[in-house]
N, C-alpha and C positions, 0 to 999 in steps of 0.2 A: 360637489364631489370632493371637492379638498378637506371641506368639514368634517366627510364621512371617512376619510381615509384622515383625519388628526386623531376623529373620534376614535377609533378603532387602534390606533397605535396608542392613545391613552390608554383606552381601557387595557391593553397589554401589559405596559408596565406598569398600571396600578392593580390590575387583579392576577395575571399569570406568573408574573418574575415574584410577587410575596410569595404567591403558593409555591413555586417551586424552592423557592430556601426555605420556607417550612417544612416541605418534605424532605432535604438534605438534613434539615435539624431532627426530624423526628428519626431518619435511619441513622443518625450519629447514635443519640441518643439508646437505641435499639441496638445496636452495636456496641455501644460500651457494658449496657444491660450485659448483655452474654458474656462478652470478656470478662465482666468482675462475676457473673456463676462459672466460668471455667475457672478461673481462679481458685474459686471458691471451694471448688468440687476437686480439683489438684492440691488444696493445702488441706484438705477435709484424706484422699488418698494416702497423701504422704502420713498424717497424722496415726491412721490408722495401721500405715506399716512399721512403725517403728515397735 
């Protein structure tokens, strides 16, 4: 019973806690994406108002 409950707390933080900072890093990632097209799209506006 101890082995199945080490096992099972291994397999946690070798397969669940990666996955969940990869996901943290992919919505970074997707988050910065956006921010640099508003940006993009705000110096593209202004460009055009002048």
């Amino acid at each position: 019973m101890a082995q199945l409950i080490g096992c099972l707390i291994a397999g946690y933080l070798c397969i669940y806690l990666p996955w969940k900072a990869n996901e943290k890093d992919e919505a970074k990632k997707r988050r910065d994406m956006y921010n640099n097209l508003n940006k993009k799209s705000v110096d593209e506006m202004d460009k055009w108002r002048r």
